[in-house]
Every structure is written in structure tokens, then in C-alpha cells.
N, C-alpha and C positions, 0 to 999 in steps of 0.2 A: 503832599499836594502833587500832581500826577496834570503834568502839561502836554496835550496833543497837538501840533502844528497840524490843522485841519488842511489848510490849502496855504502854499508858501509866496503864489502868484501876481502880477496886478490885474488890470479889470479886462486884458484880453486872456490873460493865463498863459504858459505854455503847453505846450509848442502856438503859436500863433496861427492861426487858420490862414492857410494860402503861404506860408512863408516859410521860404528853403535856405533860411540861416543855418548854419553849422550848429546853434545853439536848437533852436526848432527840429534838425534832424538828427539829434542825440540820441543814441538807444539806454544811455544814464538813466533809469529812474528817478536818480534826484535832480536831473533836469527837466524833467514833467510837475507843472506847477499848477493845481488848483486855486481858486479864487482866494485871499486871504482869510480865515478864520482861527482860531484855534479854539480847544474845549480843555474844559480846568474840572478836575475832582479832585475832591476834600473835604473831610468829616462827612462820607455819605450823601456830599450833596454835587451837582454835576450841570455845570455851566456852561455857555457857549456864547465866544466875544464875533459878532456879526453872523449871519446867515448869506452869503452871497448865492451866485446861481449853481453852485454845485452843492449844496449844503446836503440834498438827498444823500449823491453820491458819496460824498466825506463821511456822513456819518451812517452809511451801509458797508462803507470801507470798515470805519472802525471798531464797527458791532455796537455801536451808541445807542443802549435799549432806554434809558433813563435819560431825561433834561427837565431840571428843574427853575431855571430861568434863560432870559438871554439879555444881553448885555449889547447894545450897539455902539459903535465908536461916532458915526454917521452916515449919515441919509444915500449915499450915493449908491448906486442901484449892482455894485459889484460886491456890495456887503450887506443888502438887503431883499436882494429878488428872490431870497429862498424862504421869505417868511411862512408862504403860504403851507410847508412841508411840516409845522407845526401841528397840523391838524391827526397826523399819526399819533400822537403825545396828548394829544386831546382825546382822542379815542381809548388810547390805550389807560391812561388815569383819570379819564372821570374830570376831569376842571380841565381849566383858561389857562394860557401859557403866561406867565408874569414876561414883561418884558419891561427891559430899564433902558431911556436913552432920555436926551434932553427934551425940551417940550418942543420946539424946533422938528427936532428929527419924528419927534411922535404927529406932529401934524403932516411930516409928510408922507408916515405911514398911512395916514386917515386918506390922504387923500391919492397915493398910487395905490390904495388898498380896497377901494371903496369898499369894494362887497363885504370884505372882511365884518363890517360895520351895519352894513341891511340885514336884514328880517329873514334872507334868504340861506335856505337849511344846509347843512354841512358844511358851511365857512369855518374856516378856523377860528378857536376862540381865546382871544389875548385879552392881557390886567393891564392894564397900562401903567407905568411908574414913572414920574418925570424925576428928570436928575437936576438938582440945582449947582451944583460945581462943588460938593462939598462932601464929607464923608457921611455913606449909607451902609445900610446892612442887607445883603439879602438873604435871609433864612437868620443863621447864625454869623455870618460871615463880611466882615466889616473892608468895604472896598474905595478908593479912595482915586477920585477921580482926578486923569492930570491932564489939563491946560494945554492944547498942542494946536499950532494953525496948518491948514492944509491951503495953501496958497494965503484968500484971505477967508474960509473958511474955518471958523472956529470949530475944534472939533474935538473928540474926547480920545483919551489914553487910559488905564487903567492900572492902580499898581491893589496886589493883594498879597500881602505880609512882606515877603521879599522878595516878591516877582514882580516884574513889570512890565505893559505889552504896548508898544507905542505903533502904530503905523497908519499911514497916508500925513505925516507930516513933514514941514518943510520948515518952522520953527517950534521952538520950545523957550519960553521966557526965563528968564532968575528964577523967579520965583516956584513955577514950575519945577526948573532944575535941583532948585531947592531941596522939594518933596523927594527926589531920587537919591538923594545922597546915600551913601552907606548899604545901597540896595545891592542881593545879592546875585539876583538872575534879570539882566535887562534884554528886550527884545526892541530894534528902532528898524524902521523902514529905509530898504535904500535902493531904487530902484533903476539905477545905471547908474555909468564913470561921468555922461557928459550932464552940463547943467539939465536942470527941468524945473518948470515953476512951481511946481508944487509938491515934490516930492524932494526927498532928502539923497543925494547922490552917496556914492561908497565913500569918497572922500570927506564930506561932511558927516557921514554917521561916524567913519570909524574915529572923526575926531569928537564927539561928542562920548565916544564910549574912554576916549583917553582923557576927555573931561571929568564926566562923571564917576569913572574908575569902578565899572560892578569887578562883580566877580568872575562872572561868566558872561558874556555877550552873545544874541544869535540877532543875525539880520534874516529880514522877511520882506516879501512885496516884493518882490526881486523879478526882473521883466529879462526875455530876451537879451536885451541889450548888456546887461552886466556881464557877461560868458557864464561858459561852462562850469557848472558846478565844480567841477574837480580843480579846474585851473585857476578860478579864483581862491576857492580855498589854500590855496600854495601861496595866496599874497598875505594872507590876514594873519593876525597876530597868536598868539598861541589860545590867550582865552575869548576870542572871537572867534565863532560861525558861521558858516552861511545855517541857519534852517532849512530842510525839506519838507516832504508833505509825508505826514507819519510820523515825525521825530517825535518822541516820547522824553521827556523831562521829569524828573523825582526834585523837588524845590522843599 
């Protein structure tokens, strides 16, 4: 299994438009953050967990000629405004893009999508699959949804074999936690040092990853605020990372 960090960013990305932070006027590459996504291939089949507004871009970066579903965590418009880009993949195989999110999130595709949904020609064409909070399959591939609240926003995370992809969350329950145990590749979101409501700080992930003990850790969603890629990396633990946009993973 073969993991791309599509975009490592939150919902302004870096560098931040108008802003002369030291972090914004990096010439680092791995301080240039695209909106969060990332794309998973396995057994010939080729996924992608959210579309935000870069998703063109990201997957012209990575030469993404193949998608065969898409997976949403939630509705918020920094992991969904790329749906419409679907329509390239409609074109090129002939069928409807499967997409899997809760029913929640699917009705508020229906309705920031409308047209998607009219009579009117060239719209992209999506399957809809509602997720009930429980294990499904898509294709071959058995995926197992996890429990995470993004303030009070019920939201989804995804674990597939022994990877796992959490981000925009600011809890995760027992039970939740539960399902992570023993897992070998975890990803959690951490999106600065000071509080924030709904997102998970560095200090709160890196202690979640000392709770649940993977193997290997990468933080993602990572804003301005955290520093510089290089600098923070020098605080973290030997099997934690920051993520980039590009990082390639073999799970």
C-alpha cells in the first residue's frame, strides 16, 4: 500500500495570502502546504480521502491518471470544493465516481452541489454511498471507519489494514481509541502549539501518539502557526513526523 500526502495544509494552506510570517516566506518546499488530502493505492485499486480546493493541482502534481473512489472525512468546504474535478475521471472511464461519506455529509453535497444533481449536461457524475459508522468494503478493500469529533462536529477518520488517517479532530473517544491499538502507521492532525477549538494542538497529538504507541507517526493539517518545517522537526520524537505535501509512504 503506497500513501501520498496530497496537500499537508489547513483550510488557508500555506503560505497564507497577505502574510509576512517567517513561516509564509520560507523558500522550504516542505513549508508550502496544500489543502489536506491524501491518495492510497492497493491491490490495483486507487483512493483519495477528501478533495479540497487544490485537488486539481495535487493530483496533476502526482500524475493521478486512475481514481477509483473517494472517501470524505467531512463536509467542510477545505476537503470538498474539489468535487467538481471528478468530471476528468468521468470522462476518461466511462461511469459515476463512487463516493463514500456519511449521509450528513452527502446531503450537503446535494445541496452546495446542486447542479451536480440537474438534468444539465457535463456535470460531474457521482454513486453516492452512505457510511453508517461501521466496517465497509470498497472494491475489494475492507475500511473501517473511526469516531473523531472536530469541535462538536462529528466527523470521520479512516483506518485501512495498518494505516490510519485522522485529521480535523480535536477528540477521539476510548472506544475509538480502542480500534487504533496495535496499528502500525498513524496519521493525527495538529494544527499549532497554542490552544484552538477544534483542532488538535502538537502537544495534544504528540501525546495521543505516546498513548496509542504506532509505529510510526506523521502529523498533518499543520497551519502557519506551528513553525517551520525544519525547526519543528528537531522537537519530535524519533518515530514522529511532520508530513509534507508529496511524502510517499510504502504501509
Amino acid at each position: 500500500m503506497t500513501i501520498t500526502f496530497l496537500g499537508t495544509g489547513t483550510s488557508q494552506g500555506v503560505p497564507v495570502i497577505a502574510c509576512a510570517c517567517n513561516v509564509c516566506q520560507s523558500q522550504d518546499p516542505k513549508d508550502k502546504r496544500l489543502r489536506s488530502s491524501i491518495h492510497i493505492q492497493l491491490d490495483h485499486q486507487s483512493l483519495v480521502i477528501d478533495t479540497g480546493p487544490d485537488f486539481r493541482q495535487q493530483l496533476l502534481r502526482e500524475n493521478i491518471t486512475q481514481l477509483d473512489a473517494i472517501l470524505y472525512t467531512h463536509e467542510h468546504k477545505d476537503h470538498t470544493a474539489g468535487l467538481d474535478d471528478v468530471r476528468a475521471f468521468n470522462y476518461k472511464d466511462k461511469k459515476a465516481m463512487p463516493i463514500y461519506a456519511e449521509q450528513r455529509v452527502l446531503d450537503s453535497l446535494k445541496n452546495e452541489f446542486q447542479y451536480i444533481f440537474s438534468d444539465y449536461p457535463g456535470v460531474p457524475q457521482i454513486e453516492l454511498n452512505p457510511i453508517v459508522n461501521e466496517l465497509f468494503t470498497v472494491q475489494n478493500t475492507a475500511i473501517q471507519p473511526i469516531r473523531v469529533l472536530h469541535k462538536n462536529l462529528p466527523i470521520l477518520g479512516y483506518k485501512i489494514r495498518q494505516f490510519a488517517y485522522i485529521t480535523d479532530a480535536s477528540y477521539i473517544g476510548p472506544e475509538e481509541l480502542e480500534k487504533l491499538q496495535g496499528i502500525h502507521t498513524l496519521v493525527l492532525n495538529a494544527v499549532r502549539r497554542e490552544p484552538h477549538h477544534s483542532h488538535f494542538t502538537l502537544t495534544q497529538a504528540l501525546a495521543l501518539f505516546q498513548k496509542i504507541q504506532p509505529t510510526q507517526g506523521y502529523i498533518t493539517h499543520i497551519s502557519h502557526q506551528l513553525g517551520k518545517h525544519q525547526d519543528v522537526s528537531k522537537e519530535l520524537p524519533s518515530n514522529i513526523q511532520l508530513a509534507y505535501d508529496g511524502l510517499q509512504l510504502i504501509c
